[in-house]
C-alpha positions, 0 to 999 in steps of 0.5 A: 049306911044308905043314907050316909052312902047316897051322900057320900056319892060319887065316892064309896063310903064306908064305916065300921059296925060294933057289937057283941063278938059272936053275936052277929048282931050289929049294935052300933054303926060309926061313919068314917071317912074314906081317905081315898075319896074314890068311888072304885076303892075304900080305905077306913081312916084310922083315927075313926077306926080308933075312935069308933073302937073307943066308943065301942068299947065304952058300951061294951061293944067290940068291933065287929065288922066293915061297911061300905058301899059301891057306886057303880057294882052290885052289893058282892066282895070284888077281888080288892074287898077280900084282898083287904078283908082284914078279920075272919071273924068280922061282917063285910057290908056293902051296900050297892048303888048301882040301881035305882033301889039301894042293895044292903048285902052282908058276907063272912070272907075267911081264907078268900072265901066269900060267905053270905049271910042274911041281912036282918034290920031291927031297927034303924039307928045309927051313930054320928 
């Protein structure tokens, strides 16, 4: 996700996380495109989301959540993020830009509300 955020600059990234619903452990991780190509907003192209919902469901994974980054802000939901947050259930990761260290943060957004949860890496795999 970092990697894929530093290259993607000076546009916001993002990308969907797959794994066992109700786990709340990432298995896999799919870049898409942003079809906005802004560094402010983000919107998930839908050919990658049925892509990556397909390649998920062949490894008996779901789609658990959304990542993305922003370029210029701290690693915290702004008012678009949980506007457009889609599923209660789902993990928000956004990864922040702002200073020199990239920031990796994770949130639960249910009813507007902004939960944060503990990011904890396993290991640093990722699909392409």
């Amino acid at each position: 996700m970092i990697e894929r955020a530093i290259e993607d600059l000076p546009n916001e990234t993002c990308g969907l996380l797959a794994g066992v619903l109700g786990d709340d452990v990432v298995s896999e991780i799919y870049p898409c495109t942003n079809l906005d190509a802004s560094p402010l907003v983000y919107t998930v192209d839908p050919l990658d989301h049925l892509r990556a919902a397909r390649r998920a469901e062949a490894q008996g994974y779901e789609i658990i959540g959304v990542y993305h980054s922003h370029t210029h802000t701290e690693a915290y939901p702004s008012p678009t993020d949980v506007a457009k947050a889609p599923d209660p259930d789902w993990h928000y990761v956004l990864v922040s830009l702002q200073d020199t260290e990239p920031v990796v943060r994770s949130y639960r957004i249910v009813d507007e509300v902004i939960t944060e949860e503990d990011v904890v890496v396993l290991s640093a795999t990722a699909t392409t």
